[in-house]
C-alpha positions, 0 to 999 in steps of 0.5 A, a space after each residue: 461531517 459536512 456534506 459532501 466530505 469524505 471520511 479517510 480511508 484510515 485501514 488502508 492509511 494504516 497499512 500504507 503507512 506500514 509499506 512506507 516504513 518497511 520500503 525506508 527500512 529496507 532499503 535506507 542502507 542501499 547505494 541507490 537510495 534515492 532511487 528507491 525512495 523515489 520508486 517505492 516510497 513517494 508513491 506510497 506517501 503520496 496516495 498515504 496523503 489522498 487516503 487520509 484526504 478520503 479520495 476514492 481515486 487514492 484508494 484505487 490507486 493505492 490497490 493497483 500499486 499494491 499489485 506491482 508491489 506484490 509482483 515486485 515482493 514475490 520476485 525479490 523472496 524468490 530470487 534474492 534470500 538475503 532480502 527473502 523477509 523484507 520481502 515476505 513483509 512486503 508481500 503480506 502488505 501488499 495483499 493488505 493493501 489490495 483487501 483495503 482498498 478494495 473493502 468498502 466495493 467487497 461490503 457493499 457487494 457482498 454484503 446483507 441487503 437491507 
């Protein structure tokens, strides 16, 4: 790898990549489509995109949406039941997503001294 670049960040690109086909599934029926695929899946591509280019901002960027998706998955399994396993997917994403992108700060603290 030349120097200066950056290797992609490719669990968190897997587990992006598994948000973005579960968000299209879930709501490819729904009357507002558009505006969910704009809410909930153009974000996700797009930090999809920064992940595989090695951006370290993505990969942050990619932990603080994993936050709100995980809010947003809590409240729709406790509230709506007909969408109660699309949302437990999200939620077991979205935690994935968190650990992903937070990996690399989590071995390098954590880790064992050299």
């Amino acid at each position: 790898m030349a120097r200066g670049a950056r290797r992609p960040h490719l669990p968190l690109s897997a587990v992006l990549l598994a948000q973005v086909a579960l968000y299209v599934a879930w709501f490819l029926g729904d009357r507002h489509v558009v505006a969910a695929m704009l809410v909930f899946v153009l974000p996700l591509v797009l930090l999809l995109a920064g992940t595989l280019a090695g951006s370290a901002k993505a990969a942050f960027w990619a932990g603080v949406l994993g936050l709100f998706l995980f809010c947003h998955a809590v409240m729709i399994a406790w509230s709506e039941p007909g969408e109660r396993l699309f949302a437990l997917a999200a939620i077991a994403l979205s935690v994935l997503a968190v650990f992903a992108s937070s990996w690399d700060g989590l071995r390098a603290r954590f880790g064992r001294k050299r």
